[in-house]
N, C-alpha and C positions, 0 to 999 in steps of 0.2 A: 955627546950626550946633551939633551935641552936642557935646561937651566927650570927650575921648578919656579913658578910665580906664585909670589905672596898671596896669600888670601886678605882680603880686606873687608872687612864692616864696618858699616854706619852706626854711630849710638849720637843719641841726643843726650847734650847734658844743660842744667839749669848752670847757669854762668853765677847767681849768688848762691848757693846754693851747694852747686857740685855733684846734686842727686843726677840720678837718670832719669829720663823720661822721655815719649816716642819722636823718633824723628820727626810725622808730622807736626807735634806740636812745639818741637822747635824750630823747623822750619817757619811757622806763622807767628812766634814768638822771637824775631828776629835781634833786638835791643837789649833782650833780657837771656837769650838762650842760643846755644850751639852748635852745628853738629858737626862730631869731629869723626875722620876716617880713624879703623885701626888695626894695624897687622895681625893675624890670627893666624897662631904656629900649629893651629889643627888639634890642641888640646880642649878642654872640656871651656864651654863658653863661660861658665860659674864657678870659682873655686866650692867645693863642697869640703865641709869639714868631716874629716874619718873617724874621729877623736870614740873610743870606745866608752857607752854608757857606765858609770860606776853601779851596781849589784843590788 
């Protein structure tokens, strides 16, 4: 049986910071910003909160 390969994405993060922001602009933001690889187990790319409204 093949072996399943990881899924991987690209996110840009602000290095003081820590927000996200688009790959290209941290791409051109080299000194100050990063773009890190990251394994994606195929769940939702955003945790969303389910939490039920109070009445």
């Amino acid at each position: 049986m093949a072996r399943k390969r990881a899924v991987t994405t690209q996110v840009g993060r602000d290095a003081k910071t820590g927000r996200f922001i688009p790959i290209k602009e941290a791409k051109r933001r080299k000194s100050t910003a990063v773009v890190e690889t990251i394994k994606r187990n195929g769940k939702a790319k955003y945790a969303v909160s389910r939490r039920a409204r109070p009445s």
